[in-house]
VOBA-1610 file (N, C-alpha, C; in pm, whole numbers, padded with zeros to 5 digits, always signed):
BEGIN
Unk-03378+04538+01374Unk-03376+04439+01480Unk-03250+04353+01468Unk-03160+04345+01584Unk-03084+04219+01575Unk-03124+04134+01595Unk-03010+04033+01561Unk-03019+03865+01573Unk-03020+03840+01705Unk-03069+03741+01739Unk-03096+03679+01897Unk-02967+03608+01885Unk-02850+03598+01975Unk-02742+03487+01989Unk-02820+03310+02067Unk-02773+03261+01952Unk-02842+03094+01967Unk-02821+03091+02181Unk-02897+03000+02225Unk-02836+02957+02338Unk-02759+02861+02397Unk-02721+02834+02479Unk-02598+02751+02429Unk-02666+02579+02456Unk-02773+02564+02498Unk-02829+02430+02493Unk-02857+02432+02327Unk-02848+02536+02253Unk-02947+02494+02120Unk-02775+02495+02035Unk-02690+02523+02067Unk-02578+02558+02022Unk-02517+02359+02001Unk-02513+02326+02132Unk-02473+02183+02139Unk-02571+02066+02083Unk-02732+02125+02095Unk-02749+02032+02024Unk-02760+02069+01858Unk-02752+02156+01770Unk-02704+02186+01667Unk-02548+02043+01648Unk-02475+02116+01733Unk-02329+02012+01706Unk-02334+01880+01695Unk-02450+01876+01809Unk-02469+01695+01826Unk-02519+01621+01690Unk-02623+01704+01657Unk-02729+01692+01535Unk-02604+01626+01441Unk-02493+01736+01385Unk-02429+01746+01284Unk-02313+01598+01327Unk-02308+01565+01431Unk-02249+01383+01436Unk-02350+01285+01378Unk-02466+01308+01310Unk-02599+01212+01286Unk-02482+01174+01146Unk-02425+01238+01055Unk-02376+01169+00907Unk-02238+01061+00994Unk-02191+01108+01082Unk-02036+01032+01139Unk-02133+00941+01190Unk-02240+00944+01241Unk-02309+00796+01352Unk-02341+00706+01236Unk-02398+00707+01161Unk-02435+00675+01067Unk-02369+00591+00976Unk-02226+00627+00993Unk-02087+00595+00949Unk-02038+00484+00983Unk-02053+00462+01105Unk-02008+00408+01220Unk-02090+00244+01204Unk-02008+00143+01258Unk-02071+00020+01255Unk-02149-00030+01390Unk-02245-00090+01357Unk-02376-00078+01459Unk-02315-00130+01629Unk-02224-00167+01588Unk-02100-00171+01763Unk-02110-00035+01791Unk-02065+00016+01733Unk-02025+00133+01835Unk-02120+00287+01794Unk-02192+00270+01758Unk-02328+00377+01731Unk-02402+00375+01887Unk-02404+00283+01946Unk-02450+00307+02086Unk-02334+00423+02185Unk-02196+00376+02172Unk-02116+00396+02210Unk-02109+00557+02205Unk-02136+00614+02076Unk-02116+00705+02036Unk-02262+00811+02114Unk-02384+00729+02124Unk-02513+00773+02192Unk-02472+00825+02334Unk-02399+00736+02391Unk-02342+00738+02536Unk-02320+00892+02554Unk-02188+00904+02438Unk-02086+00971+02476Unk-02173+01139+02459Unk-02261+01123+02383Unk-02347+01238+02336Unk-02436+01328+02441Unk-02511+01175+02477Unk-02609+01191+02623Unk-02544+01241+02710Unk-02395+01204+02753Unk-02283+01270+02872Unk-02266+01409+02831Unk-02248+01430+02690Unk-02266+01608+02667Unk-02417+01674+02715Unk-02522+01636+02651Unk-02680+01656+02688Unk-02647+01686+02868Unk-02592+01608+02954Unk-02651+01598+03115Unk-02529+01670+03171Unk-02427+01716+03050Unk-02319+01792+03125Unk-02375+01957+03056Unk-02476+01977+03004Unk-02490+02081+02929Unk-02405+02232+03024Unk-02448+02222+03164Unk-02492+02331+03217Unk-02339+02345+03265Unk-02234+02258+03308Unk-02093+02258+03309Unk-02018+02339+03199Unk-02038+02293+03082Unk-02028+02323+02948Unk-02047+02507+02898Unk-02174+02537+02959Unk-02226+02671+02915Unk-02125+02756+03031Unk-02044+02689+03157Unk-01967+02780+03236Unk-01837+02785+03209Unk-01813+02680+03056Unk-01679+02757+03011Unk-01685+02913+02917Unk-01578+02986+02944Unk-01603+03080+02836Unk-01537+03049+02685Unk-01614+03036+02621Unk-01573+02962+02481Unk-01673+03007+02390Unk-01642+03023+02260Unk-01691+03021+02097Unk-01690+02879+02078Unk-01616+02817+02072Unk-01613+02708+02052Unk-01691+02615+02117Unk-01786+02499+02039Unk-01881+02458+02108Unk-01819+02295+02165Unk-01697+02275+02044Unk-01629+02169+02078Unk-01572+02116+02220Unk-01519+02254+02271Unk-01407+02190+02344Unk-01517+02175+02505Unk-01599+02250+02516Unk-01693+02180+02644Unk-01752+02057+02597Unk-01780+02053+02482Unk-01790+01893+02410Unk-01713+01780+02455Unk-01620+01825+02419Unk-01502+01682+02417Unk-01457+01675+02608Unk-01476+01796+02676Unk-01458+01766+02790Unk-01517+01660+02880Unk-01669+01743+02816Unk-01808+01648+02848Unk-01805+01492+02851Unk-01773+01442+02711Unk-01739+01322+02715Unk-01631+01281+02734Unk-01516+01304+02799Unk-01380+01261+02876Unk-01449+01257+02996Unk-01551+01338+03053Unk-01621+01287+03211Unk-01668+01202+03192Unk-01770+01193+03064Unk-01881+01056+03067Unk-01803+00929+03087Unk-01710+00941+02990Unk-01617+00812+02959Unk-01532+00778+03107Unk-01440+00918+03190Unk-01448+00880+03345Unk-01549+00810+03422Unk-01657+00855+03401Unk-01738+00792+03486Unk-01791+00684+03480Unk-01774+00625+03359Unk-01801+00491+03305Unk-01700+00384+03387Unk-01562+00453+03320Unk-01483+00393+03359Unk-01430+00332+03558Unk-01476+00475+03628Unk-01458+00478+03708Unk-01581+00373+03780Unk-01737+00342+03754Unk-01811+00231+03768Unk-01758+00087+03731Unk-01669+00089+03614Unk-01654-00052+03613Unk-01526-00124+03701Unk-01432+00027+03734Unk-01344-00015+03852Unk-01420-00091+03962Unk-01498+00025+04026Unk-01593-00044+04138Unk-01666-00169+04155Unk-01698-00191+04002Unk-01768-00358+03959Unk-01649-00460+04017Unk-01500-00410+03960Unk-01427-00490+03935Unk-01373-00541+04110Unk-01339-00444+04175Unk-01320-00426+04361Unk-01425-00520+04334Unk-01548-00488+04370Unk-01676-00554+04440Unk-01590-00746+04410Unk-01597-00746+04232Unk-01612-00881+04228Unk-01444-00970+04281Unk-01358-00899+04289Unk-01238-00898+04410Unk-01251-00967+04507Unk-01350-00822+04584Unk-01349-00869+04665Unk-01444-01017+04732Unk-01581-01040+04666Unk-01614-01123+04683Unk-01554-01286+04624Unk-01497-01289+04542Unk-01363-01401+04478Unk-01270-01437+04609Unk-01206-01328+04704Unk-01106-01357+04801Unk-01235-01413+04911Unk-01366-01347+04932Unk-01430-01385+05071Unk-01421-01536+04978Unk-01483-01563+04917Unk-01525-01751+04848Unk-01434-01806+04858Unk-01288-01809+04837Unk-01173-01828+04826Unk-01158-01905+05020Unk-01137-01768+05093Unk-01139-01766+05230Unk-01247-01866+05275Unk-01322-01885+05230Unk-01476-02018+05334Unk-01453-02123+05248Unk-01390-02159+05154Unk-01336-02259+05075Unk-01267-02309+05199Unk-01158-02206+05180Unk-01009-02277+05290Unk-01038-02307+05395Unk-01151-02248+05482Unk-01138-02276+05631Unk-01239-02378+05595
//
């Protein structure tokens, strides 16, 4: 009988598992930080399994360069919103 090849959801979380000694490492700031970036691999799994790769890393690290986009790209939008409401307050000040 052969070996069954792992699948690739059990593949990433194997990898993830093996960041538990680096989290651990890590000062209680940024151990959440690091949860984030993990969970963005977990909900990008199925992106991930449509690269062709051995490597479990590099849909990894992609994964979380989106999460971290998309973070980033929400707090732009925070930042517009509060813009723009600063110039409307600004504007009913003046008139």
């Amino acid at each position: 009988m052969g070996r069954t090849v792992p699948t690739w959801r059990t593949r990433i979380e194997d990898e993830l598992q093996n960041l538990e000694a680096f989290r651990r490492a890590l000062p209680s700031t940024e151990k959440p930080l690091l949860d984030a970036l993990r969970t963005g691999v977990r909900h990008r799994r199925t992106a991930g399994g449509m690269l062709p790769s051995h490597d479990v890393w590099k849909p990894m690290l992609l994964s979380m360069l989106v999460e971290m986009m998309v973070q980033n790209s929400k707090l732009e939008h925070r930042i517009l919103e509060l813009e723009r409401a600063m110039v409307e307050q600004d504007d009913r000040l003046d008139s």
